[in-house]
TISEBA-115841 format. One line per 8 residues: number of its first residue (from 1); their letters; for each residue y, z, x of C-alpha. Coordinates in Angstrom, 2 decimals. Example, Ala and Ser with C-alpha at 12.3 -4.5 7.8 and 13.67 -1.06 7.14 Angstrom:
BEGIN
1 = AS = -4.50:7.80:12.30  -1.06:7.14:13.67
END
This chain:
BEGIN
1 = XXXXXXXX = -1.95:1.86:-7.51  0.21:-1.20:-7.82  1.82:-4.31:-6.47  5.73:-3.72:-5.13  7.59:-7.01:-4.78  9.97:-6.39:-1.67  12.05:-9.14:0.14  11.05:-10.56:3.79
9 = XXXXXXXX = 13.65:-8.89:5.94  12.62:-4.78:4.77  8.97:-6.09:5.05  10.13:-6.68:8.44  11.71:-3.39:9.22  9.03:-1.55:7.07  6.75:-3.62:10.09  8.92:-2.21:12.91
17 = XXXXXXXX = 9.66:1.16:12.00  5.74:1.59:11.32  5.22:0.50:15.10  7.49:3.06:16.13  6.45:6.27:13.86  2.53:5.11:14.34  2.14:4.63:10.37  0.53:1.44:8.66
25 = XXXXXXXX = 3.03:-0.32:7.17  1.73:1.07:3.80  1.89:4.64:4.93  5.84:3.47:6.40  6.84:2.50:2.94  5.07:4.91:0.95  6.90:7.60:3.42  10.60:6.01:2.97
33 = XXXXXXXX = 9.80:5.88:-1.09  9.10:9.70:-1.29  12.12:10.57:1.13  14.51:8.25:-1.22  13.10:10.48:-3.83  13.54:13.59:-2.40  17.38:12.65:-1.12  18.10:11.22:-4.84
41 = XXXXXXXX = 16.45:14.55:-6.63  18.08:16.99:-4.00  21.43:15.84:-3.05  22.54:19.13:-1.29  19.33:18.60:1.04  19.51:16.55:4.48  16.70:15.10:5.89  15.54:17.54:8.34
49 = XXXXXXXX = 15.88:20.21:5.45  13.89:18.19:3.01  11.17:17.31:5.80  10.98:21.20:6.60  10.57:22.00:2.82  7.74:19.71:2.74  6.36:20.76:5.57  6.47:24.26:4.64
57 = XXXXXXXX = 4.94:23.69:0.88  1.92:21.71:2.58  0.87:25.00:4.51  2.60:23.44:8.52  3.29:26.04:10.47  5.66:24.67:13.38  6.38:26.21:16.51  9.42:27.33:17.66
65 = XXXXXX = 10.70:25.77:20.93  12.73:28.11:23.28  15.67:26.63:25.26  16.10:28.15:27.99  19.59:29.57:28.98  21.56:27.80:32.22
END
């Protein structure tokens, strides 16, 4: 593990967007490093493809939601 020197105003949304998705601020950095990963190494991918991929390699099985018809 190491030390990552980031400036005071994405410490700040790192902060914010960790109160909103219910992540430590660690775990809300560590999650937007992989996904700027994943988006640089798969460029055909968007998010919700590359979060389903993951999903699916870690063994998640999601429900399906049915919309019901008007």
């Amino acid at each position: 593990m190491g030390i990552v020197n980031i400036d005071d105003e994405l410490h700040d949304q790192i902060r914010k967007a960790s109160t909103v998705t219910c992540r430590s601020i660690n775990a809300q950095a560590a999650f937007w490093v992989k996904v700027g990963m994943l988006c640089e190494t798969n460029p055909t991918l968007c998010f919700n493809e590359l979060v389903a991929r993951e999903l699916r390699d870690a063994g998640v099985k999601a429900q399906r939601i049915k919309i019901a018809s008007p």
